[in-house]
C-alpha positions in Angstrom: 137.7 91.0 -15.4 134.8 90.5 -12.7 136.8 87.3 -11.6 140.2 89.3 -11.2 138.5 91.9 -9.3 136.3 89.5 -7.0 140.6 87.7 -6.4 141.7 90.8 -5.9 139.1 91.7 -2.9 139.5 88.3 -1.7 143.0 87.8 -1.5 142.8 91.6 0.4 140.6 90.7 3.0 142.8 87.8 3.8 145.6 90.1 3.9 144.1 91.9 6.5 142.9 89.2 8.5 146.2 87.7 8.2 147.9 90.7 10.2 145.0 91.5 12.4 145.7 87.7 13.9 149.4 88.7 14.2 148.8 91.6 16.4 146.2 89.6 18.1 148.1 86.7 18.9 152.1 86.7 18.1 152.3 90.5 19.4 149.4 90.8 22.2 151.4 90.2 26.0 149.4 87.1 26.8 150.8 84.5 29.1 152.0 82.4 26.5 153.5 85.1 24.5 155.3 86.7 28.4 156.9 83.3 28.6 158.0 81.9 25.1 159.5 85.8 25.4 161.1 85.5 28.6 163.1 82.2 27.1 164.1 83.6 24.0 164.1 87.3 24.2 165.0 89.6 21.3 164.6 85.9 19.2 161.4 85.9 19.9 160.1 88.9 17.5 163.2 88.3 15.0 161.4 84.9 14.3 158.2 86.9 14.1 159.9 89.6 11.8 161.1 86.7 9.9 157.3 85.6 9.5 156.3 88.9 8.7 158.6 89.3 5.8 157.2 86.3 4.1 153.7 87.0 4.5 154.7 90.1 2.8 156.6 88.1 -0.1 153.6 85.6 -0.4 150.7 88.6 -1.1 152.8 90.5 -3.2 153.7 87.5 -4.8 156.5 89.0 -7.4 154.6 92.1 -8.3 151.8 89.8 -8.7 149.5 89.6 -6.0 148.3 93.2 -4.1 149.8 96.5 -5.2 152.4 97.9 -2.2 149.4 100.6 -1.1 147.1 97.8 -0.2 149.8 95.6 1.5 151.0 98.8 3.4 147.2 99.5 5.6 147.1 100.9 8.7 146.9 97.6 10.3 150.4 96.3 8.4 152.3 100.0 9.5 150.7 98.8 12.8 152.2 95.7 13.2 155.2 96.6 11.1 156.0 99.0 13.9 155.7 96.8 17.3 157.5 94.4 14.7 160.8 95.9 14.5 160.8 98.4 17.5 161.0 94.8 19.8 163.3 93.4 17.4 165.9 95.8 18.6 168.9 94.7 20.9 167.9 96.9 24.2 170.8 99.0 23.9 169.4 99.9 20.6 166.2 100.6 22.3 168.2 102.8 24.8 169.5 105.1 22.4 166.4 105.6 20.6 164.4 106.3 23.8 167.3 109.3 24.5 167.2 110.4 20.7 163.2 110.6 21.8 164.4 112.8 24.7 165.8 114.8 22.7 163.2 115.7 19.8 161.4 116.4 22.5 163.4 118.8 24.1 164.3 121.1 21.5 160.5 121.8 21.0 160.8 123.3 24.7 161.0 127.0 24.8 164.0 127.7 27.2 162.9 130.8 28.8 159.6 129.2 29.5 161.2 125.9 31.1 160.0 125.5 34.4 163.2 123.6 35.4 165.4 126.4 33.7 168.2 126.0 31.2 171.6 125.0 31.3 174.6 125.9 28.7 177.3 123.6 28.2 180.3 123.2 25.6 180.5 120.2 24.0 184.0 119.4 21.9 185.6 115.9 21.0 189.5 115.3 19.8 189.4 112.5 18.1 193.6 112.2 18.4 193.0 111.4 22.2 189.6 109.8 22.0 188.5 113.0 24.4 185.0 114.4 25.3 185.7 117.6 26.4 182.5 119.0 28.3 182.5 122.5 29.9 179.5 123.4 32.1 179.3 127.3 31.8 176.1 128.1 33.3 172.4 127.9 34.2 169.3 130.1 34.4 166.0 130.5 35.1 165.8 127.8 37.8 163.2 127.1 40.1 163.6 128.3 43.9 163.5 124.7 45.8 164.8 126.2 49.3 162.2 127.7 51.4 162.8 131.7 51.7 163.6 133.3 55.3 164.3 136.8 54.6 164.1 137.8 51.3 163.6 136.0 47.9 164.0 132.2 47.8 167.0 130.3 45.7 168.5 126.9 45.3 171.6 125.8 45.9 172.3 123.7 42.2 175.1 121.6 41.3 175.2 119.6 37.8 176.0 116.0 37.4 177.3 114.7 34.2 177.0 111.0 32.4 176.5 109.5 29.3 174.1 106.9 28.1 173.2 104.4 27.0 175.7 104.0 30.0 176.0 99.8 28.8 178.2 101.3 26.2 180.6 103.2 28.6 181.2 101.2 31.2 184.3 102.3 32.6 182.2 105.8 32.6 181.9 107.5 35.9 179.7 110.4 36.1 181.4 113.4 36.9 179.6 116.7 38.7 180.0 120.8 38.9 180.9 122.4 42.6 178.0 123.5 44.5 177.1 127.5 44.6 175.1 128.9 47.4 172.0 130.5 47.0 171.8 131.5 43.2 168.9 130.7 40.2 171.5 132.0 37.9 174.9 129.6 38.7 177.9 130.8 36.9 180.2 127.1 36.6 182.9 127.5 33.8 183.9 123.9 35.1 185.6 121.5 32.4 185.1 117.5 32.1 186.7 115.3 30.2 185.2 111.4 28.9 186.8 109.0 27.0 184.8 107.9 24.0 185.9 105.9 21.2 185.4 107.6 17.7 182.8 105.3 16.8 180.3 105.9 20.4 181.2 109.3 19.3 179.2 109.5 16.0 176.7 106.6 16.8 172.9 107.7 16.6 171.3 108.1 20.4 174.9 108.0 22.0 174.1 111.4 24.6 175.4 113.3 27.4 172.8 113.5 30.5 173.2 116.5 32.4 171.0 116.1 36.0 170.8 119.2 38.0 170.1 119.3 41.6 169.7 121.6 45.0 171.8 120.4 47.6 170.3 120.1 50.9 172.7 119.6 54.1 169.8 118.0 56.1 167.5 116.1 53.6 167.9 114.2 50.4 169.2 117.1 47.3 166.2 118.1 45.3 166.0 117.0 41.4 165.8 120.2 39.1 165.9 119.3 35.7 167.2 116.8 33.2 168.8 118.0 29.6 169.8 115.5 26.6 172.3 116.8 24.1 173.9 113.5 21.6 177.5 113.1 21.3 177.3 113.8 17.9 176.8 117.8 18.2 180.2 117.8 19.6 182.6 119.8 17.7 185.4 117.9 16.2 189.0 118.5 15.6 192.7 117.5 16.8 193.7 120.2 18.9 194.1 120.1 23.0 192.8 123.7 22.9 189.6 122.5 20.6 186.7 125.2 21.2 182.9 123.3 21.5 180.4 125.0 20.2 177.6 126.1 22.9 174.3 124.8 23.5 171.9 126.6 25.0 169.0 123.6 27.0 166.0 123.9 28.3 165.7 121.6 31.2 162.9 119.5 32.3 161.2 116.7 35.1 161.1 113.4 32.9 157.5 111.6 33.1 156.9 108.5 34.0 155.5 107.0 31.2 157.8 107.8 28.3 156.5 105.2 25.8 157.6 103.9 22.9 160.8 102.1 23.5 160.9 103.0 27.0 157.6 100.6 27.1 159.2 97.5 25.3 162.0 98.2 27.6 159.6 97.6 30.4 159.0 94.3 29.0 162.6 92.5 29.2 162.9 93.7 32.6 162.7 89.9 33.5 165.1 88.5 31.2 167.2 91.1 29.9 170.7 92.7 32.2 170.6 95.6 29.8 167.0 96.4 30.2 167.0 96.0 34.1 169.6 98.5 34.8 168.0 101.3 32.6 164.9 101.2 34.0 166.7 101.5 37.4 168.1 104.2 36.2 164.8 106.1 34.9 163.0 104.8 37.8 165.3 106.5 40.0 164.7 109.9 38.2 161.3 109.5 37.8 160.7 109.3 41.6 163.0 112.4 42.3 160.8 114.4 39.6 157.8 113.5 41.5 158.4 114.4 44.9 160.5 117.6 44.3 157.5 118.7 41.2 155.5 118.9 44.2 157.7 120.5 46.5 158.3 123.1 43.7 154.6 123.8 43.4 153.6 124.1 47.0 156.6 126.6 47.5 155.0 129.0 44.7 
């Protein structure tokens, strides 16, 4: 029994050092690791995956070896993680950083959203194939004109696309008129998207609704960004389908997003996909920043 428990321990610690040398050298960004990545891309950590999975088989060895709570340490959820997450197609990555968006938002309070909120109507008929959005109205947003006489107000407008935009790509984004000097914009302005049943229903599929202040001399100032996923639409076959309303509290993406926003960040280099949705977010990002200051300093 003494020589099944000193196996035991043995074969446990070389378990462990096993997957603390993958994260140290198949996972860590050295040089060599950048490069052999930049060749073979998503390949890359699919062969590693594939590597993973039979360390996995050899420990346990048939029920065998170490009991599923040992194999499955911190370390092994660890690499496990980084493992799969940069396994992923970047489309797939895409989608997951919107459905991160998302969780996100709904744990925002909309009446204490310092971007606001915005409503919108979401339907699909699946006879035609047709998103049906309908932007009713906004509230609560900031003032990003400077005030003459009286109380200060914005001049909003929404703007309407869906992502991961390297699934639509006959998709061109769509956007409310522009009302004058209001924090409280009444829209009641319909759009219409062709999706295809199955984008329709697919996990991280979302419509991005951008709202802005329009500015006749300057660049328009970024508001707010709200995520709601295809999937909330409401369904039927009728041209005069009714979408249920979502109330969403609107905010100023950060930066650094992480998760699969940060793997993204590593196929810029190699990967068509990647590239253009970090140009994307990078764009936003930047109009966050310098209209989050110009919001602050005109409290």
């Amino acid at each position: 029994m003494m020589y099944v428990c000193c196996w035991y321990r043995v074969v446990s610690v070389l378990w462990n050092s096993c997957m603390k040398t993958v994260m140290s050298t198949l996972l860590k960004d050295t040089e060599l690791v950048k490069e052999y990545r930049k060749v073979h891309g998503v390949t890359y950590y699919q062969h590693v995956k594939y590597l993973f999975d039979v360390l996995v088989q050899f420990f346990e060895s048939d029920s065998l070896g170490l009991k599923p709570g040992t194999l499955k340490s911190d370390t092994y959820k660890d690499c496990y993680s980084k493992v799969n997450t940069n396994s992923q197609k970047s489309t797939m990555l895409v989608r997951e950083h919107f459905q991160g968006l998302y969780g996100a938002q709904l744990r925002l309070d909309t009446a204490k959203s310092d971007s606001g909120s915005v409503s919108i109507s979401l339907a699909y008929n699946k006879t035609d194939s047709d998103l049906i959005v309908t932007v009713l109205h906004a509230k609560d947003l900031p003032a990003m004109n400077t005030a003459v006489f009286g109380n200060a107000k914005s001049d909003p407008y929404i703007v309407l696309t869906l992502e991961p935009l390297e699934l639509f790509p006959s998709v061109v984004e769509q956007r409310t008129t522009t009302l004058r000097d209001t924090l409280t914009p009444l829209y009641d302005e319909t759009f219409h998207f062709n999706v295809p049943p199955e984008l329709q229903q697919l996990a991280g599929t979302c419509l991005v609704v951008h709202c802005f202040d329009w500015d006749r001399f300057s660049c328009d100032d970024f508001i707010g960004e709200a995520i709601l996923p295809l999937a909330e639409a409401e369904i039927g076959d009728s041209e005069k389908l009714h979408g249920k309303t979502h109330t969403l509290a609107m905010q100023c993406p950060e930066k650094h997003e992480g998760g699969a926003f940060n793997v993204l960040c590593t196929r810029e280099d190699y990967s068509s996909d990647a590239a253009a949705f970090l140009k994307r977010r990078r764009r936003i990002f930047q109009l966050s920043a310098v209209d989050s200051e110009k919001r602050k300093r005109s409290k």
